[in-house]
N, C-alpha and C positions, 0 to 999 in steps of 0.2 A: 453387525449384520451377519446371518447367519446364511450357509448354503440354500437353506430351504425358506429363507426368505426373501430368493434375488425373485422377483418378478422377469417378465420378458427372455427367461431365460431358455438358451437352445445350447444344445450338445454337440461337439466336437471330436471327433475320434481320429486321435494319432499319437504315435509317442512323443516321448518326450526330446528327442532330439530334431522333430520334427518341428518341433512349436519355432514358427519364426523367429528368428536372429532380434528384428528390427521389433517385436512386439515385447520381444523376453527384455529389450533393453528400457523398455519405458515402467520395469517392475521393482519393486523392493520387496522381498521376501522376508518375514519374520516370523524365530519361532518356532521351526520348523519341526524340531526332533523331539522335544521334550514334552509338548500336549499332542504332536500330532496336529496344530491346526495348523496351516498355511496361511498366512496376512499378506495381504498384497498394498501398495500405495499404490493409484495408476490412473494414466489418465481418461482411461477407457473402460475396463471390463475387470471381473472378476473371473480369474480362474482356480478353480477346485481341481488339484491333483488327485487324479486317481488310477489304477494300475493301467484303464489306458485312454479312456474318456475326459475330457475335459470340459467343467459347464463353467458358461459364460452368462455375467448380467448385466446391465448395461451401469457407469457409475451414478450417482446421487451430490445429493448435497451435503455434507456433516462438517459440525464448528465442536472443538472446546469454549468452553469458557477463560480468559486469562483472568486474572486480577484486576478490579474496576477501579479508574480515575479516577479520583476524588476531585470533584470540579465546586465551583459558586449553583446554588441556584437557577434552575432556567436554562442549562447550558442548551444553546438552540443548533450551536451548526457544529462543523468539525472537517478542518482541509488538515491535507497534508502533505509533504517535504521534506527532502532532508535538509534541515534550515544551520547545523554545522558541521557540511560538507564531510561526513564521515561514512559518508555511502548506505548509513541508516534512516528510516526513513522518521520524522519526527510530525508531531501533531501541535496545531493549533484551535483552540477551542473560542466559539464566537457565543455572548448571550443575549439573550432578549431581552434584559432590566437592568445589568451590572451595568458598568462604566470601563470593563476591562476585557481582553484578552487572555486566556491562559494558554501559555506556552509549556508541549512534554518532551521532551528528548529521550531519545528509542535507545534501548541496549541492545536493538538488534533481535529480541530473544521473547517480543511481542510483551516487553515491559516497563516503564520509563520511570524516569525520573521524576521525584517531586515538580508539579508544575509552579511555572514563575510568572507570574502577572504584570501586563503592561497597561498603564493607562489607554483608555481611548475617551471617543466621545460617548454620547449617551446610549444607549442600549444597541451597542455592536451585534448586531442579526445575522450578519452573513459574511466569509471575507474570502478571499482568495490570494492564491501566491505565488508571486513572478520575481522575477530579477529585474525590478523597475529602472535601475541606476544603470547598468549594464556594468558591475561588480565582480559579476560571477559568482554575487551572495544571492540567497532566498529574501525579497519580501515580503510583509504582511499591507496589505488592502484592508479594509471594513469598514461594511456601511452603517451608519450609526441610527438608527429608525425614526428616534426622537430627537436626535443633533439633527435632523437632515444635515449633514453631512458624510463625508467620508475621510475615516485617519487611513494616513500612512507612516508603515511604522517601516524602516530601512534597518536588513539586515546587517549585522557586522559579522557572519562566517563562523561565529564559533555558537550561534544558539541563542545568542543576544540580540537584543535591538535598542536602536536610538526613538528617544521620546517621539509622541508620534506628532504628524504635523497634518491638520484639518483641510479639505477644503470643501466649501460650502455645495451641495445640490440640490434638487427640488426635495417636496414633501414626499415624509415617509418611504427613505429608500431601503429596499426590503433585500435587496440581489445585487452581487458584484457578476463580473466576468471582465476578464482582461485578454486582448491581443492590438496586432498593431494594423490599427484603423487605417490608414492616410501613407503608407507603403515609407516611411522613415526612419524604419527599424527601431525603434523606439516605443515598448510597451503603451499603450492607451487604456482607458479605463471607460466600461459598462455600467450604469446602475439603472437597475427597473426600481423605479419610484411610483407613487399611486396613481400618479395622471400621466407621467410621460416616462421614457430611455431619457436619462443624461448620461453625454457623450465627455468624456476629458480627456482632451489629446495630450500627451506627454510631451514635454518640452526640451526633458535632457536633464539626467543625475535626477531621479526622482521626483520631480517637478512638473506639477500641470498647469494649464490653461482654464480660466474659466471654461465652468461645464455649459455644452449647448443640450437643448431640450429637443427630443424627436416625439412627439404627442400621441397620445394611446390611451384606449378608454382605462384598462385597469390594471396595468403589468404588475406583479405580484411574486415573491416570492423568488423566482427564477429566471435566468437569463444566462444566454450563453451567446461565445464568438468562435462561429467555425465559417467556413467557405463551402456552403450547400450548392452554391451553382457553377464549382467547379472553376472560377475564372481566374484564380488566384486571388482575388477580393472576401475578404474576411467581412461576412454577414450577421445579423443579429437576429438570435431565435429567442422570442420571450413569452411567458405562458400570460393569459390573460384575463384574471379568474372570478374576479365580485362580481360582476353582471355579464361578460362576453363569452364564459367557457371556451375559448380559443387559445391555440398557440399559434403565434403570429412570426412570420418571416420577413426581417427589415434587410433587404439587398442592398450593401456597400454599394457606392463609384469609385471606391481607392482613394478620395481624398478627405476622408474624417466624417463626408455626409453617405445621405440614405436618402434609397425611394420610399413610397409610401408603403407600409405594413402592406403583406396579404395572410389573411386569417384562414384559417382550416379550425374546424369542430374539434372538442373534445370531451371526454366526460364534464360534467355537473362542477362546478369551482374546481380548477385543474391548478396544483398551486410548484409542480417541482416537475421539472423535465430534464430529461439526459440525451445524449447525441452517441450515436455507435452506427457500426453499420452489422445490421441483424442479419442481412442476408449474403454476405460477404462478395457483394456485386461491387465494392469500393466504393459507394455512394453511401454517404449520411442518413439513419435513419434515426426517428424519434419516439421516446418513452415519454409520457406525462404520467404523476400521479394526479387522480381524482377524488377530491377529500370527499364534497357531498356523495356520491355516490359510489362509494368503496371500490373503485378498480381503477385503473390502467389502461392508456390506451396507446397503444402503435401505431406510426403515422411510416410508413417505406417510403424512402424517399427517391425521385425517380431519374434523380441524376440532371437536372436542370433548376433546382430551387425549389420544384412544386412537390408535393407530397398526395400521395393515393390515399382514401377516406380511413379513418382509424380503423383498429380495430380493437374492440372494448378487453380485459382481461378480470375477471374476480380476482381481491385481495380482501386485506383485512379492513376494520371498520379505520377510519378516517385517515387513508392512504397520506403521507404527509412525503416524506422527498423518494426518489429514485435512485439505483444505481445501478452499473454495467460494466459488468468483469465477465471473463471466463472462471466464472467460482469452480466448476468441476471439470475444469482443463481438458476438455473432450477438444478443443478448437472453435466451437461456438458463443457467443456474446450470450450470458446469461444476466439476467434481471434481479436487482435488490429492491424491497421496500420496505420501510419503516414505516409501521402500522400505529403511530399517535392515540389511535382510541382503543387502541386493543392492546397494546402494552407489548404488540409482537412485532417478525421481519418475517414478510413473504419474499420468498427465494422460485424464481420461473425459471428453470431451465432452456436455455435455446436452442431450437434442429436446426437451427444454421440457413434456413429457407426465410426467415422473417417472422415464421411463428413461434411459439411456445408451449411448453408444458403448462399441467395446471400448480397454483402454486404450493408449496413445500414451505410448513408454518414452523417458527422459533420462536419460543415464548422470550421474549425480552424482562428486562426489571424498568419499571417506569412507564413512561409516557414517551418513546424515542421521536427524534427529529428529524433533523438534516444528518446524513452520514455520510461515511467513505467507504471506499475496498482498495487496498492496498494489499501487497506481502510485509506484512511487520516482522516475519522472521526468517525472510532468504531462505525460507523452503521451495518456494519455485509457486506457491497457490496465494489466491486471493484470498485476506482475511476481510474483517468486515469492522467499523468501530461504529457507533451510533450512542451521542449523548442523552441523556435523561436528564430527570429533575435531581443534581445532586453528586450523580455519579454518568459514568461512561463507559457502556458495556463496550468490551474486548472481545471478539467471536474469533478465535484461531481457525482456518481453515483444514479440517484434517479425514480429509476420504480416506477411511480404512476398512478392505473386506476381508471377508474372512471364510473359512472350509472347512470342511474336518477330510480325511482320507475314507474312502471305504472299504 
């Protein structure tokens, strides 16, 4: 980005010993002498030195490309952890057809390891990752679409895991989400399946309970455990997309059960949702992707469990999962999606009040899915990883502006 290409931009006149302390510390300057350009890294603005004016633009979105995964097939989802305890963060990769998981381990430097595959059951879709045993290791959860069931696969701390061990739940479970249901400190397990939420209370040392069923017209895809009404009881938010376009909110009692859903609108088949709070009021608020109808919708949440009417957002053709990072470290919760019919990722910038920019398009390789936003390389910013048919795009995080002197 060039000077004369920052938008929004307004002038500053003071010297240079005036430029605040606390502003100059949030910059990295490169470069300086030998072209003449000034490069800034930062979490806010660009400035352009010049003998006494300063212009400012407000930051953006920008990725490298790293090195792509080499995955099976299909690869549909993609969590991640540091899974051996080496303070880097590492990737697990879930498919729609295979029978396995592939496990990456991080150099730290946003590049891993040949992946290692673990058995599961039949077309592992989605999986998520806690400390089930209470170890202090990472495990792997996932749901199996066509096993209806779910493996777990128990970490051993260096990157490894032990064979995985099934247990059975309703048809076609699409979504994991794990917290502790029933106040026993003891992780518990969420699956949105095609007719109902199965509930599996954890027993102790990675071990569950037959799953119970909480019934729902079409939960799909996505599911998540946060505590939206504040009461210290961990809730279930699930999207609910072949015929109700709703995302539904099931309110814990603290003992493993649930009241009855209550449903709010959303776009047209809503099939992936995220949980952030967009208006930094400390209240949960909600991102759905909406595949029929190409956008997103925002649901603020109002600090009691209820949610205010969405509100719709254009992205790309067949919106498939969400995510929610400070991708341009201004302080605000910004918006991921993986755009399945359009081969791209719309990136929404957040003002920090609830709403949004419009979206900021990345042409991806494939058909992307379910992803993530992590720092894969302890720069301090949010990267981005999102699976395709094959491979596994890498997006580095890296705002860098730039000036010339005049």
């Amino acid at each position: 980005m060039r000077a004369d290409e920052c938008m929004d931009t307004q002038a500053v006149t003071m010297s240079g010993n005036e430029l605040p302390a606390a502003l100059l510390r949030r910059w990295r300057v490169l470069d300086l002498h030998r072209t003449k350009r000034v490069c800034f890294i930062s979490r806010f603005a660009l400035i352009v030195l010049a003998p006494i004016q300063y212009s400012l633009c407000m930051a953006s979105v920008s990725f490298t490309n790293a090195p792509p995964l080499v995955v099976s097939d299909d690869a549909h989802a993609v969590v991640a952890s540091d899974l051996d305890n080496d303070g880097v963060p590492d990737l697990v990769i879930a498919y729609g057809i295979d029978s396995h998981v592939s496990v990456f381990i991080g150099h730290g430097d946003g590049t891993f390891v040949p992946r290692v595959d673990y058995a599961t059951g039949q077309a592992p879709i989605a999986a998520a990752l806690a400390d089930l045993d209470g170890n202090g290791s990472v495990d792997v959860a996932v749901t199996n679409v066509y096993g209806n069931s779910v493996s777990i696969l128990m970490g051993q701390g260096d990157g490894t895991f032990l064979p995985a061990v099934d247990y059975p739940v309703d048809a076609f479970p699409s979504a994991i989400a794990i917290g502790d249901l029933n106040g026993d400190n003891i992780p518990d397990v969420v699956v949105a399946c095609g007719s109902s939420v199965a509930v599996l209370l954890g027993t102790g040392g990675g071990a569950y309970a037959p799953f119970t069923a909480i019934p729902l017209t079409s939960p799909w895809n996505s599911v998540a455990v946060v505590d939206v009404t504040k009461d210290g009881i961990p809730d279930i938010i699930v999207v609910e997309s072949v015929s109700a376009g709703t995302v539904s909110v099931v309110r814990g009692r603290g003992d493993g059960t649930f009241e009855t859903a209550e449903a709010y609108p959303t776009g047209a088949s809503p099939d992936f949702l995220v949980v952030g709070d967009f208006n930094r009021d400390g209240t949960e608020d909600l991102a759905v992707a909406n595949s029929y109808d190409d956008s997103i919708s925002v649901l603020i949440g109002a600090g009691d469990g209820t949610f205010l009417p969405q509100v719709p957002y254009a992205v790309g053709t067949y919106p498939w999962s969400i995510s929610a990072a400070d991708f341009d470290r201004d302080g605000h919760v910004d918006l991921a999606v993986t755009n399945a019919g359009a081969g791209t990722a719309s990136f929404l910038t957040g003002k920090g009040d609830g709403t949004f920019d419009s979206q900021i398009v990345f042409m991806l390789e494939g058909n992307p899915e379910t992803a993530v936003a992590i720092d894969l390389n302890g720069d301090g910013s949010v990267d981005f990883v999102a699976p395709t048919v094959g491979s596994t795009v890498v997006l580095l995080n890296d705002v860098v502006f730039s000036g010339t002197f005049d």
